[in-house]
Every structure is written in structure tokens, then in C-alpha cells.
C-alpha positions in Angstrom: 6.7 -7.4 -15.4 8.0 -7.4 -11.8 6.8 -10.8 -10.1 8.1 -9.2 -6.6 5.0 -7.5 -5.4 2.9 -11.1 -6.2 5.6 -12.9 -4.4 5.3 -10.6 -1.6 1.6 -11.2 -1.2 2.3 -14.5 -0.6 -1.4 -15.5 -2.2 -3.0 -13.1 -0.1 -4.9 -10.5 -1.9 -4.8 -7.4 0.3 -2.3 -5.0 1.1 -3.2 -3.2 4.5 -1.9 0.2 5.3 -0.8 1.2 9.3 -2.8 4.3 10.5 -2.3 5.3 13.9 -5.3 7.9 14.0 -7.8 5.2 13.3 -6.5 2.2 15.2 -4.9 3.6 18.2 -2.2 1.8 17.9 1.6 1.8 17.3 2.5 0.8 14.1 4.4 -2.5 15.6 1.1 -2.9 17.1 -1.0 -3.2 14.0 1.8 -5.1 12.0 1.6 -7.4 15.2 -2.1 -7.6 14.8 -2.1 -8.1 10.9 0.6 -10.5 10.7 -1.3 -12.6 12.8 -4.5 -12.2 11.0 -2.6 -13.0 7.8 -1.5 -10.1 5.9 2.3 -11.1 4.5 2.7 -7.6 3.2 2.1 -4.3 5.2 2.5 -0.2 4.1 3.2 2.0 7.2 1.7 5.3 6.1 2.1 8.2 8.4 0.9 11.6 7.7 1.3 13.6 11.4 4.3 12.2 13.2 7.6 14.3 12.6 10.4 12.6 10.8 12.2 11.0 14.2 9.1 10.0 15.8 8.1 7.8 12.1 11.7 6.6 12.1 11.5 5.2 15.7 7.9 3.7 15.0 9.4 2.5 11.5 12.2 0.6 13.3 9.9 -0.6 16.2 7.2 -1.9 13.3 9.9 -3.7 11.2 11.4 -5.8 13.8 8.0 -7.4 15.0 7.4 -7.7 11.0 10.5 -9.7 10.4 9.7 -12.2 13.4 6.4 -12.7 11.4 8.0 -13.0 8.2 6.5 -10.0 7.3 7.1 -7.5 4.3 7.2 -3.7 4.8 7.2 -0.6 2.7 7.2 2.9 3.8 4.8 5.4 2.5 6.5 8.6 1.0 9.4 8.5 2.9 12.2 7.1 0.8 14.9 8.1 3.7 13.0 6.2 6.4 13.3 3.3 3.9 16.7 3.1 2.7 17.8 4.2 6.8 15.9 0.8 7.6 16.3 -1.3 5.0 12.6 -1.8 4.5 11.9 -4.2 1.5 10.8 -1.3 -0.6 8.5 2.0 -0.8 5.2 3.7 -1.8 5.4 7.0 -3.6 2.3 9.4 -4.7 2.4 11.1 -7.4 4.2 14.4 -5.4 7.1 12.4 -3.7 10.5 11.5 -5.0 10.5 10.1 -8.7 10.7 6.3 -8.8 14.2 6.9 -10.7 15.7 8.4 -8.1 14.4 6.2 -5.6 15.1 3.7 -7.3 18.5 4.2 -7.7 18.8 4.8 -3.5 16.7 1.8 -2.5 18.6 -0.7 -5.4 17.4 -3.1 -7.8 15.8 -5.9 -5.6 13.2 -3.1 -3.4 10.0 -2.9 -4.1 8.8 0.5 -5.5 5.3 1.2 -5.9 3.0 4.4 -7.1 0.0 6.1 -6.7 -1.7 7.3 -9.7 -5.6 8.8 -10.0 -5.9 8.9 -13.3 -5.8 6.7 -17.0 -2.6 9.3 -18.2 -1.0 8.9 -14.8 -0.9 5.0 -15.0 0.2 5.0 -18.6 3.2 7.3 -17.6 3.5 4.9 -14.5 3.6 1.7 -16.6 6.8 3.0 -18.1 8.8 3.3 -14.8 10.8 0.4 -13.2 8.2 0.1 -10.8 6.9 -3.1 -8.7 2.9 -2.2 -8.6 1.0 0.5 -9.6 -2.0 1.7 -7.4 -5.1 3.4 -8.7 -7.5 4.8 -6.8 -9.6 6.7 -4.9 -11.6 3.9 -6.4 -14.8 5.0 -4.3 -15.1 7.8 -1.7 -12.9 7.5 1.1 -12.2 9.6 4.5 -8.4 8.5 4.9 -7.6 10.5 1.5 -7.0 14.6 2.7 -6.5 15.3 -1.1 -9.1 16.1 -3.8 -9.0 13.4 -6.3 -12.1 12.6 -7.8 -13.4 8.8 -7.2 -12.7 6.4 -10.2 -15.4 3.8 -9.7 -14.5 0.7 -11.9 -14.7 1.5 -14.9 -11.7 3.5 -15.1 -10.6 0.7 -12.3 -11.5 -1.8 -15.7 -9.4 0.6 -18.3 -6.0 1.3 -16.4 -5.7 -2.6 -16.2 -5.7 -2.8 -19.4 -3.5 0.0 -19.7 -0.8 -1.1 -17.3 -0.7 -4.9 -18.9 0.9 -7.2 -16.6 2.0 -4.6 -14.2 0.4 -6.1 -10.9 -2.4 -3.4 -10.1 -3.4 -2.6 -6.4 -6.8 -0.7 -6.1 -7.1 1.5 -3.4 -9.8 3.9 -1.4 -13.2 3.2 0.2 -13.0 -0.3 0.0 -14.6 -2.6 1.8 -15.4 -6.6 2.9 -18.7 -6.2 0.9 -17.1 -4.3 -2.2 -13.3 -5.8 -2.5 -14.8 -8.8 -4.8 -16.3 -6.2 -6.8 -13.0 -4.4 -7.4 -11.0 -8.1 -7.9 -13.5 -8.4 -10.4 -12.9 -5.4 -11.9 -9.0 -6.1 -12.6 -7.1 -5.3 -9.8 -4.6 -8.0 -8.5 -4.3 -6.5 -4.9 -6.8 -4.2 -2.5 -5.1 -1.3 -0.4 -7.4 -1.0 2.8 -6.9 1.7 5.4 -10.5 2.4 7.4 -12.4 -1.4 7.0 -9.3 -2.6 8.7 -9.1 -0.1 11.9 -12.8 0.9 12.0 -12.8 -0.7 15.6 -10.0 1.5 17.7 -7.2 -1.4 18.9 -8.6 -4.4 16.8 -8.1 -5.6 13.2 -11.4 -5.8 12.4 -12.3 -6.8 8.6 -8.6 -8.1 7.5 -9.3 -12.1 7.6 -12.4 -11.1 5.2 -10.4 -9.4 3.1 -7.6 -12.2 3.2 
């Protein structure tokens, strides 16, 4: 088992997402406003931006998180990473194989991925991998694509799939909820909409903390 990701929380248990859409905000923006509500590990995820545009935000993003001690991975884009140097990368299940990435980014980055499904976290728990994330857990808005919700009782079997692997739950959750899922087995909560649901404020990420 890879301590890194657990480390990287810092004792924190959630590990917010950027979303420009929701908060209205640049992505240095949000990591500004996280870092200073205590998140000590941030995913920049950005689905609408062209390649440049993400790269510029990227850079902007990851020098106001390394004044806050701050650790950053990029979603998907393994390029974006390994141009920046991030500290590692988030991959779903139709992105570049961990492998590969793996062998880019180097042995010390953080490599995480997104699975839906009991048979896609077993295959995930044999990859030189950081975290594993498992979701939608419950319905969710942010998610375009068509997974079916897991609720947490496949939350409660892909822990014990994954063993020791640290396991970060993700989709639809919430302040009121997140104990729930903790409960449930998962070392970590992913949180995308509870964070930005007010435009240009954090608003649920000390709650989460």
C-alpha cells in the first residue's frame, strides 16, 4: 500500500475538485479559497477549456498552491501534469493507463483512478496506483457520463476489495451524507457541487474538513 495519498491529506478527510462552471472562479482562485479553508490536497478538473487555456490556469493554480503548501493533481490530463510538475494525476477509466502514466510522471507522483464498478476496482487494485476512487456513490449533476449510482453497499464491498489501497468516494456527496460514506469505508470524500454551490465562495469545505 502507497502511504502517499494519506500523507498528502495531511489528516484532512476531503479531497476537493476545482470546477470553474460552478464556482466562477479561476482555478488559482478556488485553490486560494480552499487552501485557506483547509483542504492540503486539491484536483483541478476541467472538462471545457482547450488544452492552452487548462495549461495557463494549471500553472496560475499551482503557484498560489505551493505558497499554501498545497498538493495538486490534474484530472485526465497527464501532459498538463508532467509539463508542470504537478505532484501527480487523476485518470478515469478512458484516459491514459496508469502504466504509461506512470512511467512519464515517475515513481514518487501520485496516480489515482476512477472506477464505477466492484470488477473495475479489483483490476484497479492491481495497478501501481496511489488511491482508487469509486463512485458515482449517489446521484450527481457534475458527472456528464451514465454510470449508474453505487450507494454504499457496493461503497462497503470495493473496500474490502481494494484492502489497504486508500479509497476516495466520490459523487453527490454532501456535509449531511459524507459521515455516512466515512462510515461506509472510504478513507477520503471527492466533493465537486457541496463545495461551489454558492458562485465565488467555498461554501461547505470546513464541514467537510
Amino acid at each position: 500500500m502507497s502511504s502517499t495519498f494519506m500523507r498528502a491529506l495531511a489528516g484532512t478527510r476531503l479531497y476537493p475538485l476545482t470546477d470553474r462552471y460552478l464556482s466562477r472562479l479561476s482555478h488559482a482562485e478556488q485553490v486560494s479559497h480552499l487552501g485557506k479553508a483547509g483542504a492540503r490536497i486539491v484536483q483541478l478538473r476541467e472538462k471545457l477549456l482547450p488544452p492552452f487555456e487548462f495549461y495557463q490556469e494549471a500553472a496560475n493554480a499551482l503557484r498560489v498552491a505551493r505558497q499554501l503548501g498545497i498538493k495538486v493533481l490534474i484530472n485526465d490530463r497527464v501532459d498538463i501534469a508532467l509539463a508542470l510538475k504537478v505532484d501527480g494525476v487523476h485518470l478515469g477509466q478512458g484516459d491514459l493507463p496508469p502504466e504509461a502514466a506512470r512511467r512519464l510522471l515517475g515513481p514518487k507522483a501520485m496516480i489515482g483512478v476512477s472506477t464505477h464498478n466492484p470488477e473495475q476496482a479489483r483490476l484497479a487494485a492491481k495497478m501501481h496506483i496511489d488511491y482508487i476512487a469509486i463512485g458515482p456513490i449517489f446521484a450527481t449533476s457534475t458527472k456528464q457520463a451514465s454510470e449508474t449510482p453505487t450507494g454504499l453497499t457496493i461503497l462497503r464491498e470495493v473496500r474490502h476489495i481494494v484492502g489497504q489501497i486508500p479509497l476516495v468516494a466520490i459523487g453527490g456527496i454532501t456535509s449531511e451524507n459524507s459521515q455516512d460514506v466515512l462510515d461506509a469505508g472510504a478513507d477520503a470524500v471527492a466533493v465537486i457541487s457541496d463545495i461551489w454551490s454558492s458562485p465565488g465562495t467555498v461554501a461547505d469545505a470546513r464541514a467537510l474538513l
